[in-house]
Structures are given as C-alpha cells and as structure tokens.
C-alpha positions as a Markdown table, in Angstrom:
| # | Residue | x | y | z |
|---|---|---|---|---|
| 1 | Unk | 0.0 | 0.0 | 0.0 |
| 2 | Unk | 1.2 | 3.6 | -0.6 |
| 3 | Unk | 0.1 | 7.3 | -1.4 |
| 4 | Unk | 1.9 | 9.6 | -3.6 |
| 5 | Unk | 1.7 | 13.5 | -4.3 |
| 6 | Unk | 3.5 | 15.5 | -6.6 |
| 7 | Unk | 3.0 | 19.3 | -8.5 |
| 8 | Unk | 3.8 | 19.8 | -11.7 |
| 9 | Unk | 4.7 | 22.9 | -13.5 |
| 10 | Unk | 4.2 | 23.8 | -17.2 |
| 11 | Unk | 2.5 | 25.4 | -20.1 |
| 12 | Unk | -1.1 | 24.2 | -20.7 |
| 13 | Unk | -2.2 | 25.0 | -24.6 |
| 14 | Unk | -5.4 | 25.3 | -26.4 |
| 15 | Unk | -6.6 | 25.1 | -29.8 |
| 16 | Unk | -10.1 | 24.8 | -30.9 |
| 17 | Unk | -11.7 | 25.1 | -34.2 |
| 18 | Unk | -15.2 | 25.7 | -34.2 |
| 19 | Unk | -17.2 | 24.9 | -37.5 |
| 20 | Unk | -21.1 | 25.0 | -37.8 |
| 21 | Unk | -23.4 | 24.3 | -40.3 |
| 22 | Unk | -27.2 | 24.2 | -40.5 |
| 23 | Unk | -29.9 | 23.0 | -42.2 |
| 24 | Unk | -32.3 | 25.4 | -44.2 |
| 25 | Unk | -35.9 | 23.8 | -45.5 |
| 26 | Unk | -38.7 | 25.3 | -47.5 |
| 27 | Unk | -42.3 | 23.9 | -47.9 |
| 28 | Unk | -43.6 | 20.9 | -47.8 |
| 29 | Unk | -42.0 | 17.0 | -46.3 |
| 30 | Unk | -40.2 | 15.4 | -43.6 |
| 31 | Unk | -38.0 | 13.5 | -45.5 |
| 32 | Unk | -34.8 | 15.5 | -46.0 |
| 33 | Unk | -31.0 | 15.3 | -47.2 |
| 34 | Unk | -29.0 | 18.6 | -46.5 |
| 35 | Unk | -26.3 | 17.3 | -48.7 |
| 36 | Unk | -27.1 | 19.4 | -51.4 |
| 37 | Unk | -30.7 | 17.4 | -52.7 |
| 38 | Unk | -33.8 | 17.7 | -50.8 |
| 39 | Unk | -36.6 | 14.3 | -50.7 |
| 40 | Unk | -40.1 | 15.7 | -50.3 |
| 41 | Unk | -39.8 | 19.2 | -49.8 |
| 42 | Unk | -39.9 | 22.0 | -52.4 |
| 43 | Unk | -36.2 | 23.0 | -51.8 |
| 44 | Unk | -33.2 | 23.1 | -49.0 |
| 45 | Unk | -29.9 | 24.8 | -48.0 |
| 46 | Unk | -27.2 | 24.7 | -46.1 |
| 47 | Unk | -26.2 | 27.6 | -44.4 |
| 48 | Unk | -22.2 | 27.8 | -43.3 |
| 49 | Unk | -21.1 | 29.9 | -40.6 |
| 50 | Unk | -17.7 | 31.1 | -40.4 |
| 51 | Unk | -15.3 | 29.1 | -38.1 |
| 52 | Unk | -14.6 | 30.1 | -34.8 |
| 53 | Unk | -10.9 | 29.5 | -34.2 |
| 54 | Unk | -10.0 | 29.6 | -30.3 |
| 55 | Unk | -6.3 | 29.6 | -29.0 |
| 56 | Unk | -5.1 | 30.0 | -25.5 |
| 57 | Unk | -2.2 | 29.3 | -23.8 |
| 58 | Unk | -1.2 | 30.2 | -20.0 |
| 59 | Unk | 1.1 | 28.6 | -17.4 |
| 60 | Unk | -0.3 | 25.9 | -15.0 |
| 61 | Unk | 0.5 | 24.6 | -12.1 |
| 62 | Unk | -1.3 | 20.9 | -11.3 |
| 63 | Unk | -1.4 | 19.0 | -8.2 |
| 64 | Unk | -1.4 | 15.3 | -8.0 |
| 65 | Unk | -2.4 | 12.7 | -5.7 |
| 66 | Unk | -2.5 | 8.9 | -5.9 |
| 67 | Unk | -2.5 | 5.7 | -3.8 |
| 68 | Unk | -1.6 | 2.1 | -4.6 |
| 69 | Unk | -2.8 | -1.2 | -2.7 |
| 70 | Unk | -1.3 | -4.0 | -3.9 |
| 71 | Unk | 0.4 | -7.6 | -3.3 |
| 72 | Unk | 4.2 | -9.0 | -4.3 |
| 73 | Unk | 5.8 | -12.7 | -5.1 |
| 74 | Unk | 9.7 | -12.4 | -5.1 |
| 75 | Unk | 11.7 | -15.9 | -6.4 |
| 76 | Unk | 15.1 | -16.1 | -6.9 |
| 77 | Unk | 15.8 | -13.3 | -10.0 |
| 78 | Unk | 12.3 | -12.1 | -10.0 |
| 79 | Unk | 9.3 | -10.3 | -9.0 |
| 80 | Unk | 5.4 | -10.2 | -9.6 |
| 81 | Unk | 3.9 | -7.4 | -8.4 |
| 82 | Unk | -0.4 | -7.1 | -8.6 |
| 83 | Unk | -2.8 | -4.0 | -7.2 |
| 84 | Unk | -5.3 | -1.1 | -8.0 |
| 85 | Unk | -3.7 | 1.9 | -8.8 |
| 86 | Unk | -5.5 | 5.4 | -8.8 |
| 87 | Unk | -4.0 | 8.6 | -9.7 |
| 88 | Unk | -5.9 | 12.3 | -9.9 |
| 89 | Unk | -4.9 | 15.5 | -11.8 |
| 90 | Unk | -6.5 | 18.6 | -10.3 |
| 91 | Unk | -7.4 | 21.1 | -12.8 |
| 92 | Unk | -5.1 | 18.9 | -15.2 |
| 93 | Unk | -7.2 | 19.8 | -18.8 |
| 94 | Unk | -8.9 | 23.0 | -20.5 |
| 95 | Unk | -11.8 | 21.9 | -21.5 |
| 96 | Unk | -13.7 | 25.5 | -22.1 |
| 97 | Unk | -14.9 | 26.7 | -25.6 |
| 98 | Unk | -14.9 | 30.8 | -26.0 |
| 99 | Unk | -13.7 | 30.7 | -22.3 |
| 100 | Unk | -11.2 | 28.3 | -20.3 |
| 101 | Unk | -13.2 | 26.0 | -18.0 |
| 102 | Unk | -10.7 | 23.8 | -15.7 |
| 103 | Unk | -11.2 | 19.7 | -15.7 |
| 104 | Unk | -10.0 | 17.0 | -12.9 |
| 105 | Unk | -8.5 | 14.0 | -15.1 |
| 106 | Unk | -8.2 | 10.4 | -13.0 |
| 107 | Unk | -6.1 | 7.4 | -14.0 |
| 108 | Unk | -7.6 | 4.1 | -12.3 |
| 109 | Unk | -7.3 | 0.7 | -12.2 |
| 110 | Unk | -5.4 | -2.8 | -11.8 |
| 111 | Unk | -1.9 | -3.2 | -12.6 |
| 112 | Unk | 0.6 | -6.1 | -13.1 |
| 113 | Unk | 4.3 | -5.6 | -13.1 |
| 114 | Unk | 7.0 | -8.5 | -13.7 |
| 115 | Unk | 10.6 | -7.6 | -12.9 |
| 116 | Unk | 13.4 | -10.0 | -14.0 |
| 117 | Unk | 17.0 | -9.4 | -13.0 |
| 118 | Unk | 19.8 | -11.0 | -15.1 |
| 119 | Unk | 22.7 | -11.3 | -12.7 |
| 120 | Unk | 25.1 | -8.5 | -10.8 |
C-alpha cells in the first residue's frame, strides 16, 4: 500500500476550431437530405457559418495525488507485483470553448508488473 503526491509545473495550450453548419428547409415533407438534394420538400440549403478558431495558452501549475494497494511474489531473480492503482490531476485539462473551463483528469485501475533481474 502507498500514497503519492506530486506538483507539476508547465505550459497548458489550447486550440479549438469551431465549425457549424445548419440545415435550411422550404415547404412541404419530412424527409430531407442537407447534402445538397432535398426528398419531399420543395427546396433546401445549407447555411455555413464562419469558423470560430480559439487559441489560448497560460502557465499551469497541477497537483497530483494517488494511492496504490497491492500484493508481491519475489523468487530467486524475479518479481510479480499485482494491485489497484489510482491517480488524480486537479485542474489537469482545458476543456472550455470561448472561455477556459478547468477539468479534474483520473487514472484508475489494476496493474501487473513483472521484474526480471539478469545477474550483478
């Protein structure tokens, strides 16, 4: 069993690009294809907005915190280790469109580690 923490330093960056089209139908049906042709209806569109291009970057500092539980077998020249292993990010990701919007990101699960030493 064991707990870790840690901060890391850095540069988070950004870049989105936005694009957005819509569907335009006149008169009459249901049944429509905005690829260009139109089933059922007396005519359709498609109406393009300009992209939205976003780019932001800002330095970031990201704390860290993570545990282990977990079991070992040593032989001779080797070692299986076997556990659950969770790690969190705080505020780790931009995930914000016209605006940054901070994100936790998590790393969980089981691991399984083999060591094998050759000698020395």
């Amino acid at each position: 069993m064991g707990v870790n923490a840690a901060v890391l330093f850095g540069r988070q960056n950004t870049v989105l690009h936005h694009a957005v089209q819509h569907c335009r139908v006149f008169g009459i049906g249901t049944l429509v294809e905005c690829e260009g042709a139109s089933i059922g209806a007396s005519h359709s569109y498609m109406i393009s907005e300009p992209p939205d291009n976003t780019v932001r970057s800002r330095r970031v500092t990201v704390p860290n915190l993570g545990g282990y539980i977990g079991a070992s077998v040593r032989y001779q020249n080797a070692k299986i280790s076997l556990g659950y292993r969770a790690d969190e990010f705080f505020n780790a990701m931009d995930g914000g469109q016209a605006t940054a919007k901070k994100y936790d990101r998590g790393f969980y699960g089981p691991y399984l580690n083999l060591s094998i030493g050759f000698g020395g």
